[in-house]
Structure formats: C-alpha cells, structure tokens
N, C-alpha and C positions, 0 to 999 in steps of 0.2 A: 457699818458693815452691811454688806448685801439679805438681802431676805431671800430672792431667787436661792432654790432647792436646786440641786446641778442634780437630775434622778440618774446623768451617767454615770456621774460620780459616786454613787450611792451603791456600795455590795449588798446582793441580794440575799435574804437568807431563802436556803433550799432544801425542803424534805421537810420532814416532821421530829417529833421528839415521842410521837406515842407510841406505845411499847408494840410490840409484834400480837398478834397479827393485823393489829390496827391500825397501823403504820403504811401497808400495802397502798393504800389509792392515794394518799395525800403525799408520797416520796416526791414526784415532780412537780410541788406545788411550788411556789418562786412570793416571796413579798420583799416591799420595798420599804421599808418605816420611815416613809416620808416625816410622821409627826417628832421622831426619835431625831429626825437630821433637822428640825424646826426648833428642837429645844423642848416641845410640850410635853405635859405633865399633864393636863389634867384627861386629856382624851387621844387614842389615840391614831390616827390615820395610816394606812398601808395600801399600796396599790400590788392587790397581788394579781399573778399571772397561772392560767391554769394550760398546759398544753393540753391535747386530747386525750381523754380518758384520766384526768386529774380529777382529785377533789377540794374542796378549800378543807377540809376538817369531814370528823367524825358526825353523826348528826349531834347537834348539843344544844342546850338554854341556859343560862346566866341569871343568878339570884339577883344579883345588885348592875349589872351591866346593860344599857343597850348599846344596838348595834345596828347599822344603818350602812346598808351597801349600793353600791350604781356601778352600771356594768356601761364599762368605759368602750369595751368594742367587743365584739363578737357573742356568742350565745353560750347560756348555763341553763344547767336545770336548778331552781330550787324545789330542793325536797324538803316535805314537813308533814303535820299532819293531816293539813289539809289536802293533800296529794301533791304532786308533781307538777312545776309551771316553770315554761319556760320562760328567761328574762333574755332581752337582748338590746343591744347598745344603747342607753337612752333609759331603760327602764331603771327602777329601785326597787327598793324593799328596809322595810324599819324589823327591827325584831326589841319589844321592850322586855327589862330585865323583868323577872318573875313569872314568867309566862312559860310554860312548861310547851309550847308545840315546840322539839327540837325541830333544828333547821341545819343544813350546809345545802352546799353548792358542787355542783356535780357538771365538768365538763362533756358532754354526751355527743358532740357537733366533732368534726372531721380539722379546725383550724383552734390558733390559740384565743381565751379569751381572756381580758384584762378585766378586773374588778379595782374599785377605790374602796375600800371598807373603812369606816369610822365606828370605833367604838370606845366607852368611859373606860378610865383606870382605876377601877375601887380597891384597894387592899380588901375588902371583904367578902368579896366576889367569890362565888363559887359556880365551877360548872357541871352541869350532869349531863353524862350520854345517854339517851334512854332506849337505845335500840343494842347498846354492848354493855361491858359488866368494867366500867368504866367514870371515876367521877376527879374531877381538879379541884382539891379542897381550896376554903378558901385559906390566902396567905401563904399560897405555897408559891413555890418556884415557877419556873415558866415550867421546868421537867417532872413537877412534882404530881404525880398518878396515884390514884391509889383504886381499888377494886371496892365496890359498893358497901361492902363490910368494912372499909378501913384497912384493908391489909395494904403496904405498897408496893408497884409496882417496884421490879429490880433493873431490870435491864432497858433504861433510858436514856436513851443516845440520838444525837441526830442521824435521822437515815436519810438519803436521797436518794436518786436514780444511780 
C-alpha cells in the first residue's frame, strides 16, 4: 500500500468547537489531520490553514503535550507571553508541555497562511486558557469545555464561517 498522503483527498475540518464567545476568531480556521490520514497514534500532525483575520485557537498551554509548529507559507503572529512575533515561511516555534506562557497564532497579514503543526497525543493532557475563563480537562472529548471551576460548557458545537 502507498504511504503518499493525497492532502486533496483529505476533508478539511473547519471552525472550532469552543463555545461562544470564544469561538469568534478561530470560525475560519481550516486543518488537515494529515497524521489521522497516516494512521498515527502516537503524535499528531495537521497542516492548518488561517485566512485573514483567523486564529489557530484561544491562547493556551498543555500539561502533558508539546507542540512544535513551522509556517509553511505566509505570515502569523505568535502571541504569548513574551509579546507578539511575527513568524513567516521557514520559521518555527516548539512550545513544551508544562510550561504555562499560553501561546496561539494570530493571522494579522492581508493573504492566507499555511501552518504544519505537530503535537503528542497524551490521554492525560489537559489544557488551560489563561487569558478567558476557559479549561479542556484532561480525558475529555475533543468538545469537552469546562469553565475554570469545573462547571461545563453547554453549548458545543462546531462553528464555522
């Protein structure tokens, strides 16, 4: 059997699953689960796509998870704690689990840009937003939300554009 990935063959998922209003900038965001269409398990690879004015996600950190991205064409902002930098085709960035400076990616540029993102698949994984009132226990679903007290989110739905 072939290995070649056919990425046209591959349906994109699009928008997000996080509940309102947090949901707003991440609706046009587009990934590819390249590692889901390879079979992997243990990590997983996406080539996501941000038009203008997209985000990849809310800012966030990962208890048990890294995450290692390379921007495949065009320009992002990464935002963190350490301020705002821009990455553009060629560049990367590693973010290691346990390390609280939230991080996303912020498309701010006028064209679309292409990210390859890799990151582990831990069942124990948990993530915390620490700029909204927002946390993904670990163990939970891909839609599983809950508000920093444990309460959970209710209305969890993919949104898109």
């Amino acid at each position: 059997m072939a290995k070649r990935i056919d990425v046209s063959g591959q349906v994109p998922t699009i928008g997000t699953l996080y509940p309102p209003p947090f949901d707003e900038p991440c609706r046009a965001r587009e990934r590819i689960k390249l590692g889901d269409a390879a079979g992997l398990t243990q990590y997983g690879v996406n080539m996501l796509r941000l038009p203008p004015g997209a985000w990849s996600s809310q800012r966030h950190w990962h208890t048990e998870q890294d995450e290692f991205i390379f921007v495949v064409s065009g320009e992002v902002t990464l935002v963190s704690d350490a301020g705002d930098e821009i990455l553009r085709a060629g560049d990367s960035a590693g973010f290691k689990a346990g390390d609280r400076n939230g991080h996303c990616l912020q498309n701010r540029s006028s064209a679309e840009a292409a990210v390859l993102e890799v990151g582990t698949r831990l069942k124990n994984d948990a993530a915390y937003y620490p700029d909204i009132d927002m946390v993904a226990p670990p163990g939970g679903q891909p839609a599983a939300y809950t508000h920093r007290d444990g309460t959970p989110y209710t209305d969890l739905k993919r949104r898109g554009p």
